[in-house]
N, C-alpha and C positions, 0 to 999 in steps of 0.2 A: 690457071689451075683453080683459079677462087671464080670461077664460071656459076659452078653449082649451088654453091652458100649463096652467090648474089641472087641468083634467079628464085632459087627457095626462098628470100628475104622477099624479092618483090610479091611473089604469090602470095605468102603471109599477107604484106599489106594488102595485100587486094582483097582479102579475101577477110582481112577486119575491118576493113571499111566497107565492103558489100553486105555486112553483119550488122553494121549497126553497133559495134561493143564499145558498148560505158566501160565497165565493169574492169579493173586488173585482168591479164589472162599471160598464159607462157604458154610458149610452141618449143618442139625442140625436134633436133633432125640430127640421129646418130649415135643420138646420146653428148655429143659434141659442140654441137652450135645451138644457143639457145638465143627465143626471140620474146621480150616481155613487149605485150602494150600494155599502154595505161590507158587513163580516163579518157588521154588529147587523141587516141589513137597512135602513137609513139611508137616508133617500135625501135630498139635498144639490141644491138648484137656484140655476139662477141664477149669482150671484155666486161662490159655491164652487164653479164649474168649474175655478179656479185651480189649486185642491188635487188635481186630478187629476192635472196636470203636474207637481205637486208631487209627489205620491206617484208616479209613474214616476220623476221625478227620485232619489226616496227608493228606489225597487227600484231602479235602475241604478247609483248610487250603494252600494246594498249588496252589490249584486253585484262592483263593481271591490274595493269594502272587502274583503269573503269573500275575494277573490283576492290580494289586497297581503299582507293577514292569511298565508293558506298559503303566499307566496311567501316571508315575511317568516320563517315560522317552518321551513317549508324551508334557507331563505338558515344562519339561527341552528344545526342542527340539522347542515346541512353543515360548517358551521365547527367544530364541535364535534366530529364525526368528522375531520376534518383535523387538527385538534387533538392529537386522541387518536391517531391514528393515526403523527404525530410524535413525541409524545410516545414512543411505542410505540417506534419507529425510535431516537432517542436511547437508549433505554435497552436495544434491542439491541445497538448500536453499542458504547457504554458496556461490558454484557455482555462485545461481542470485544475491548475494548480489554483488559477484564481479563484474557480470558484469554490475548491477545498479552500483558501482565506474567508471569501465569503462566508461560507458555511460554518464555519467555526465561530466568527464571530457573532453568528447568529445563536450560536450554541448555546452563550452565555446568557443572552435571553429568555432561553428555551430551560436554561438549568432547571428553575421551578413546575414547570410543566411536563410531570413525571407522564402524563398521559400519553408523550410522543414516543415512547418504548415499544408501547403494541407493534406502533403502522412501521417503527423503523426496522421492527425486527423481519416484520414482513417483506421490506427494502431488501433487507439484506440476503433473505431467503430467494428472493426473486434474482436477486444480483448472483447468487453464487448458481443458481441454476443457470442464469446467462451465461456465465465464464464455463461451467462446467459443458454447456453445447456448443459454446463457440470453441474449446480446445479441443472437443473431442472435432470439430472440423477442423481445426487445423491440423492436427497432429493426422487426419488424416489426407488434408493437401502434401502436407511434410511428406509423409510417405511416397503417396504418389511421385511428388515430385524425385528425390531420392531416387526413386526407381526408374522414372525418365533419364534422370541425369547419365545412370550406370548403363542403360539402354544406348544413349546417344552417344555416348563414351565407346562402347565396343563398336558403335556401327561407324564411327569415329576412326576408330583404330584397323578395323576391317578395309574400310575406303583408302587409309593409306599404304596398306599394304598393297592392295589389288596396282593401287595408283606405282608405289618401287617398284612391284613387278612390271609393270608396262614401261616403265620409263629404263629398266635393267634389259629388256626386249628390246626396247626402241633404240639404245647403245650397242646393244650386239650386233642389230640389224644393218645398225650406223656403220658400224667397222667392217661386216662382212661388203657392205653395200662398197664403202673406202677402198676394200679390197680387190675388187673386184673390177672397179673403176680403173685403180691402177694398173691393172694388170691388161685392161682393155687400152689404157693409154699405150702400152709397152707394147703390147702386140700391132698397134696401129702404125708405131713408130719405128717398128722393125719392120712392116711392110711397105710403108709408105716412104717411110725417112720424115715422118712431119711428127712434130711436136708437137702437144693439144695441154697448154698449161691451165687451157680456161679451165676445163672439166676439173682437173684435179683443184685448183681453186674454189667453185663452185659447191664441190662436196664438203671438200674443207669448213668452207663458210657454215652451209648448210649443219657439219657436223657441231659446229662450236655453237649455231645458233639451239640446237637442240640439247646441247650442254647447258648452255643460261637456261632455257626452257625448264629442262630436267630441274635445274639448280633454284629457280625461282620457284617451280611445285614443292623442291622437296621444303625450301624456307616457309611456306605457303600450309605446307604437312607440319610443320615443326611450330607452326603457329598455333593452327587446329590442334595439335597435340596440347599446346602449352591451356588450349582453352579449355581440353575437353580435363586437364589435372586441374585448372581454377573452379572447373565445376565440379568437379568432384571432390576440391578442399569445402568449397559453397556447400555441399550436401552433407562434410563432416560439420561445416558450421550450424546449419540449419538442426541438424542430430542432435547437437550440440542445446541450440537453444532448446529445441523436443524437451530434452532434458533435462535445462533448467526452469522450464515451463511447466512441467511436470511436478517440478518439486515447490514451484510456485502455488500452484493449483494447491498441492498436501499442506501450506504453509496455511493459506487461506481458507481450506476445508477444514483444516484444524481447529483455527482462529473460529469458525462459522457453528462449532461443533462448541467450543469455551463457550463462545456468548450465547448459545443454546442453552448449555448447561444452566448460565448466570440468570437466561431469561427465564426458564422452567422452576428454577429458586425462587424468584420475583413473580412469578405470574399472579400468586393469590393476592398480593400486594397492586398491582395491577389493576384487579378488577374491581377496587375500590377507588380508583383513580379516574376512572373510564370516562365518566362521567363532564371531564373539563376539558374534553379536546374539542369542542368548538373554538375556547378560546386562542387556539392556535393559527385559527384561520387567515388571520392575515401573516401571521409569519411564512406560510405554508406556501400561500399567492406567492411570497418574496419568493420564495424555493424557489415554487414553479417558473416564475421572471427568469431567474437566474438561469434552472433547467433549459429555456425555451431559448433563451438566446445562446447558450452552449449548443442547443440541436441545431439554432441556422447558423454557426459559425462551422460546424463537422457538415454539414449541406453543402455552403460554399466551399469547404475542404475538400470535398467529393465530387465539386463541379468542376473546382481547379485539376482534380485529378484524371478524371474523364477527359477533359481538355489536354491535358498530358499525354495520354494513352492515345489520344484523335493524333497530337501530332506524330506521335512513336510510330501509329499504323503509315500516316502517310510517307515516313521517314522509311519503314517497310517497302511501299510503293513505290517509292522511288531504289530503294536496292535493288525489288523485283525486276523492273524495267531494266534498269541496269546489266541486274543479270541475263535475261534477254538480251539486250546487244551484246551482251559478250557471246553468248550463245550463236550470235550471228557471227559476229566474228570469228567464232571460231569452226562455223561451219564455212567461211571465206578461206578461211587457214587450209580447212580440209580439203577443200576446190582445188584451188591454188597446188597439195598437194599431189592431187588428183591428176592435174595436169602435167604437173613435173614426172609423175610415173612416167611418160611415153617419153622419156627421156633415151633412155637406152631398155632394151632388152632384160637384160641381166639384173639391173637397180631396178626396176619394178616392183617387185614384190616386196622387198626393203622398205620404198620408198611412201607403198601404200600401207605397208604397217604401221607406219612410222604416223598417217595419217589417222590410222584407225587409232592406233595410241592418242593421238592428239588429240581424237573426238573423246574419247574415252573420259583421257584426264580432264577435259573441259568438262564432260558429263560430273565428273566424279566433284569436279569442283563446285560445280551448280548445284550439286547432293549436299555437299559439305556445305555451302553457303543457306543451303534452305533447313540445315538441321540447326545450324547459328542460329537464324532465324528464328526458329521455334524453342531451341535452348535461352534465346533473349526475349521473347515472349512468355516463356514459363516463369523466367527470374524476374521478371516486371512484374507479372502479376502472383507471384511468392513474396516478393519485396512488398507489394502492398497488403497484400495476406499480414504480412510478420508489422508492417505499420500500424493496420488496423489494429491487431489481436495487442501492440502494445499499450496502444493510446485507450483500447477497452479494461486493460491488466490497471494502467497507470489508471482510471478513473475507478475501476473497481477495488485499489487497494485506499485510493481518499475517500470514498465511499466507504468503507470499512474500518478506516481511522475515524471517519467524523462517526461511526456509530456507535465506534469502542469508547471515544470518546463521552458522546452523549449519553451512553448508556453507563460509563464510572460516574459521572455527575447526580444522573438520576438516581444509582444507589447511594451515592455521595447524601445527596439531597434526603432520599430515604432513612440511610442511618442519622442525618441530623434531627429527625424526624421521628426518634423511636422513645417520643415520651407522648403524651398526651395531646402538644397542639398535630400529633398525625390527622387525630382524626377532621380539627380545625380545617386543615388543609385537604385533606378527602373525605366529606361528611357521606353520609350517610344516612342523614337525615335530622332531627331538632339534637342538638347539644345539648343535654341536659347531663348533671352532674351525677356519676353513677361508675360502675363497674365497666372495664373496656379493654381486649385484647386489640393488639396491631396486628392484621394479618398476616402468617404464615410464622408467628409465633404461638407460643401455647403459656407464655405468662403473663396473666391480668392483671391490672391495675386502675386504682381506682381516679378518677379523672373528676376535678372542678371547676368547670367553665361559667360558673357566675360570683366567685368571691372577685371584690373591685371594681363590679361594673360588668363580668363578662368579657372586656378587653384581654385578659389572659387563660391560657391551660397550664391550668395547675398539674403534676403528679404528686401524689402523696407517695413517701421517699420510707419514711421512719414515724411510727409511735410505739410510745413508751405510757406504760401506764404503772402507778402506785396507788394499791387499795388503798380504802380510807382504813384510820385507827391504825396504820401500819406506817415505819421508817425503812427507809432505803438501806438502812442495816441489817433489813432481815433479807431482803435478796439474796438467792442460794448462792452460794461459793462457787460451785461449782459452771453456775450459769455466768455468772460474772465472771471468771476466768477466761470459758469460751465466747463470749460474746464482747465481751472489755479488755483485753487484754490478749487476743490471739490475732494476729495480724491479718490472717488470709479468712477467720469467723467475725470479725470485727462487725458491729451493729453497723458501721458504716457501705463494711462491704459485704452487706444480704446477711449477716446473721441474724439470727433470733429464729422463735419459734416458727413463726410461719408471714408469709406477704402479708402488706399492711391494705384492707382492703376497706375500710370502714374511718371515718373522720371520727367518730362517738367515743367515748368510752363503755369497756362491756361492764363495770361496775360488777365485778363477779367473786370480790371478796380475794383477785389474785394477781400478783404482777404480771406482766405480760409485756415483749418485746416481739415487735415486729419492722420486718425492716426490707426492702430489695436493696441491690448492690448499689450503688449511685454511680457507679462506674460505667453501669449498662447504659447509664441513661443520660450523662454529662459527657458534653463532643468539648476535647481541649480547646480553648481559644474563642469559645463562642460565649455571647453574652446571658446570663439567667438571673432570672431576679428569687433568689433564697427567701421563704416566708418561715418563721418561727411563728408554732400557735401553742399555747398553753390557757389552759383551764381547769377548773374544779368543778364533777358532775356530782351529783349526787343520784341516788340509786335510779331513778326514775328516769335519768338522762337528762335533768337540767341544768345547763351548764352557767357556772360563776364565775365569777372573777377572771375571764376571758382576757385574754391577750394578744392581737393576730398583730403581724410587725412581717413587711418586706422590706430587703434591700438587693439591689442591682450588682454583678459580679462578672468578673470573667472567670472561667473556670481554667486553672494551671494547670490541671493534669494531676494533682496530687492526693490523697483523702486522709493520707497519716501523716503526722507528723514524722513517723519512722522513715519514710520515702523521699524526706528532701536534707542535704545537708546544708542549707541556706536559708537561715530565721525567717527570710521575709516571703517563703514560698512555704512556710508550715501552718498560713491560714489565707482566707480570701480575703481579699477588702473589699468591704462594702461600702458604696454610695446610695443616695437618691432612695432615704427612709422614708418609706406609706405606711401606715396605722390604717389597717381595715376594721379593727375592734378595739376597745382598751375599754372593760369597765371594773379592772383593779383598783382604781383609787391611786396609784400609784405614779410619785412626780419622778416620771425617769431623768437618768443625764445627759441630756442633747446637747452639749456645746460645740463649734466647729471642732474638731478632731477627728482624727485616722478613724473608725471604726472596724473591727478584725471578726471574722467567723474563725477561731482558732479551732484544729485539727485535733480528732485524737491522738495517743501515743500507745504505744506498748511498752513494758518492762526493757523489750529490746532496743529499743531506741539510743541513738549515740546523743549525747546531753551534750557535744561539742559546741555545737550555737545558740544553744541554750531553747527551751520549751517555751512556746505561750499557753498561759492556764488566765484564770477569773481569780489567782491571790492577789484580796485586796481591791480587786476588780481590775487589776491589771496587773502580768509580769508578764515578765521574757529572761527569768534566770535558767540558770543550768539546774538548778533546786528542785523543780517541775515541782514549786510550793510543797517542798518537803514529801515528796514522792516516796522515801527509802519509809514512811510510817506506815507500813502495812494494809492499818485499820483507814488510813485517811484514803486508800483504793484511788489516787491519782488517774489510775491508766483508764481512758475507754470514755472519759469525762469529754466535753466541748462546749463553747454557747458563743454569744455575742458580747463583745467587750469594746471600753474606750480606750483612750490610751494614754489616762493617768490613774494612778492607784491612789481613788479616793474616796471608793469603798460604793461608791455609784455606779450602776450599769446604766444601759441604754435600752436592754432590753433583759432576756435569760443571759446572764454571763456564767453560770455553770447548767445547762443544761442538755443531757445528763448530769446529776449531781451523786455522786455513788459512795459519796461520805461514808464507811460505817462508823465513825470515832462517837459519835450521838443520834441526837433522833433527829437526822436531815430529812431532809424530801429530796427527790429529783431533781425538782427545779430550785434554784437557788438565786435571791436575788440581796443583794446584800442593801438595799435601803428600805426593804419593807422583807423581813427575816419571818416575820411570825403569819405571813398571804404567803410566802412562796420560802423556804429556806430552814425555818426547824419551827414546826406548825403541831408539833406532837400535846401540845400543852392546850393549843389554842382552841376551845371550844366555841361553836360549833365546827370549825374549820377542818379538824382533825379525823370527823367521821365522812369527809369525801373524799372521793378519789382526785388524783393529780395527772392529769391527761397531757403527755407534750407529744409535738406532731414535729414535723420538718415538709416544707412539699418546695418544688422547684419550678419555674415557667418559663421556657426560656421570651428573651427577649427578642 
């Protein structure tokens, strides 16, 4: 009775070896007896129908393996350019950090060279126009990409659905196919009385091998799933930085819009400056050095990156290929399919769906693996997009500190600079001693660049002048109150009639006080050499009994004695006494000792640590020399003192002197009384005026 199966079996052979087949193939007769060859020309009956299911199993199986495998070494190979491409970024970053240290400490150099404000403002002008077109590119890559992501995401999610419905088809197909088989079993074996366990085996197999199949797509979907939510958390993140880039940008434009503001304040000041920026030119080369070797270490940053992307493509190329043999394979699957149709009658159409499904989901997987592709090509080069745009943020915001920087210095520099050596430092042309505003103020002052040699700029601070034939007792009350005794009108800080613009006296038969604040014009902590000048002119302007005297100071920050609760911050000490004039006649007290520029006071003043005044030519009681006498007008007095009371100054020790108890003068000097001190008697002495100045240079 096994006549027929044998003879069918030899004919098969014969008829695969008169073919020539390489190639896997299945024959089947009945639907019942099936015959595999292989490569060797083999042919397999019977019971090893198993192995055919098997070996589909084993191609399908290699094909998802080939595919894991290039996603897997894709996945690897990404990472690694990410990696690299960080790596890259750090050590750009790094790079500008250094040369923000550089640059900084070049700063300090650059302090006095106010002229580098122009060109850095223009820096920075230039710099914020780069950040503001490179954002408006990114933010519109961002987009783009964003909207790729959501695109590839549905078509994502589309492909897996298409894909559950074919493999929901390809199950139903299965079972009806199951069905139908057994039911062919049943009838054959009520006809026949022969049993046929291969067939129902064979389906079996074939069913559970399309169950893994099913099972490893749907793992396969659930993967893509999982990728297509990482890119779509990637597109919140990327939003995300939009975001903070955005507010980066307003942080910076702000920042760009202050130092506009600070530079459009300074410009007049500027353009007296302008003039000394050659001298910068080797500093500037250093820039450049600097600049030049940041541009070739981002060059070779950009060649490592290029090379990065060379290997990503080829890493591509080899997925592609990849994906092609699976393509083949799985149009091998579909053959292999194909032939199993002519299995039986009935399982045909089943079994070619099952094939069609098969191509489908392979199709759909090839789809699915080339939108990865292009989703991992877009995030590569988004990833270096957001690299770039930081390493440009990160260098645009140390470009922005070194200018905020250099640009406090230079006003820095400038406010130290707002007495008379300004113009030393920004000429303008011959120094000559005269009248002189600082630009982009509107209060003059009178300036002396050749008392001493011309080595200093003097500002004239304060003159005081007393008609001749008149005592400092007849100064009005009223003036003396506001200008001597009012803390915030004080001669120290700008009171009197008007700025002091003239070294002469106007000899005009009338006191006069003139004075700017000293405030405006003394930086705490910095050195200035204090000049006391007094003399006697007489109407014509020739000046007598002259006395010019400087000494060397720091300045504390104080100008009244109301202002500090601590004695020894209620005057200056002076050192390192020059005599520019003396032709008084007069043996001053020089012996090593403290020398004090002691401070006005006001009525207000706490007598806690007691006052410095010129009693005696020296105190420091709580007394402020008998202050509570009305007529002896204490308050509003100051000069130069030693620092023992032995009735000897070193230079004016009450100057201002505001005595009215008799007939003082101004300047008071207690070892020659009747030249400087109560001169009312002393003829000719009495009929000139008493001219005292104050002026300051700093050191």
């Amino acid at each position: 009775k096994h006549m027929p199966y044998l003879l069918v079996f030899v004919i098969a052979l014969l008829v695969a070896s008169a073919a020539g087949a390489e190639a896997p193939g299945i024959a089947t007769l009945d639907g019942n007896i099936v015959f595999i060859l292989n490569s060797s020309k083999d042919v397999f009956f019977g019971a090893r129908a198993s192995s055919a299911s098997e070996s589909e199993g084993a191609i399908v199986h290699t094909l998802g393996g080939g595919m894991r495998s290039s996603l897997s070494t894709f996945s690897a190979n990404l990472a690694a350019t990410d990696a690299a491409a960080a790596s890259q970024a750090r050590a750009t970053l790094a790079l500008t950090t250094d040369f923000s240290t550089a640059n900084a400490a070049r700063s300090s150099a650059l302090e006095t060279q106010s002229q580098l404000l122009s060109s850095l403002s223009t820096a920075q002008l230039t710099s914020s126009t780069t950040f503001t077109s490179l954002f408006g590119a990114t933010n519109t890559t961002l987009a783009q990409q964003s909207t790729s992501v959501v695109t590839q995401s549905t078509q994502i999610a589309s492909v897996q659905a298409a894909a559950n419905s074919a493999q929901l088809q390809l199950a139903l197909s299965l079972a009806t196919t199951a069905s139908r088989a057994l039911n062919n079993e049943n009838n054959i074996a009520q006809l026949t009385g022969v049993t046929l366990p291969n067939t129902n085996t064979m389906i079996n197999t074939l069913f559970s091998t399309t169950q893994q199949q099913s099972t490893a797509l749907s793992t396969q979907a659930v993967g893509l799933a999982n990728q297509a939510s990482a890119q779509i958390t990637l597109s919140d993140r990327l939003s995300s930085l939009a975001n903070s880039l955005t507010s980066t940008n307003t942080s910076l434009r702000n920042s760009v819009d202050a130092n506009t503001i600070r530079l459009n304040e300074l410009s007049s000041m500027q353009a007296a400056t302008s003039t000394r920026v050659s001298t910068l030119g080797s500093a500037l080369e250093s820039t450049a050095t600097v600049t030049t070797a940041l541009s070739t270490t981002q060059a070779g940053t950009v060649t490592q990156l290029n090379a990065q992307i060379g290997a990503t493509n080829s890493t591509l190329a080899t997925l592609t290929a990849s994906l092609a043999s699976t393509a083949a394979l799985a149009t091998a699957v579909s053959t292999a399919a194909m032939l199993q149709a002519t299995c039986c009658t009935n399982n045909a159409a089943a079994i070619t769906q099952a094939a069609l499904s098969t191509s489908a989901t392979s199709t759909s997987l090839s789809a699915n693996s080339a939108l990865v592709s292009q989703q991992s090509t877009s995030i590569f080069q988004l990833s270096s997009a957001v690299i770039a745009f930081s390493t440009t943020t990160a260098t645009l915001n140390t470009s922005n500190n070194v200018l905020s920087t250099l640009l406090n210095s230079v006003v820095s520099i400038l406010n130290r600079r707002r007495d008379c050596s300004f113009f030393r430092y920004n000429p303008g042309g011959a120094l000559t001693d005269g009248i002189y505003t600082i630009p982009g103020t509107s209060t003059p002052m009178f300036c002396d660049f050749s008392t001493g040699g011309g080595g200093l700029s003097w500002t004239l601070l304060t003159t005081m002048e007393q008609p001749g034939n008149q005592r400092i007792g007849n100064f009005p009350a009223a003036n003396y109150t506001a200008w001597f005794n009012t803390a915030n009108t004080m001669w120290i800080r700008g009171g009197g009639e008007a700025r002091p613009l003239s070294p002469n006296a106007l000899v005009d038969g009338a006191f006069h006080i003139r004075s700017q604040d000293w405030a405006n014009i003394l930086v705490v902590g910095r050195s200035y050499v204090l000049r006391q000048r007094f003399f006697r002119s007489t109407a014509a302007g020739v000046r007598t009994f002259e006395f010019d005297v400087g000494y060397t100071f720091i300045y504390n920050g104080y100008l009244l004695q109301d202002q500090s609760s601590v004695l020894s911050s209620r005057a200056f000490t002076l050192v390192g006494r020059t005599v520019y004039t003396d032709s008084t006649g007069i043996s001053w007290d020089i012996p090593p000792e403290t020398v004090l520029f002691w401070l006005p006071f006001t009525s207000a003043a706490s007598s806690a640590p007691g006052f410095y005044t010129a009693c005696a030519s020296y105190d420091a009681s709580s007394s402020a020399c008998n202050a509570a006498d009305v007529n002896a007008r204490r308050f509003g007095n100051a000069g130069i003192i030693g620092a023992a009371a032995n009735n000897n100054d070193p230079a004016g020790g009450w100057a201002p002197h505001m005595n009215a108890a008799a007939a003082y003068d101004i300047v008071f000097v207690h070892q020659s009384q009747g030249t400087f001190g109560i001169s009312a008697t002393t003829v000719p002495l009495n009929s000139l005026s008493i001219f005292l100045s104050y002026y300051i240079a700093p050191v």
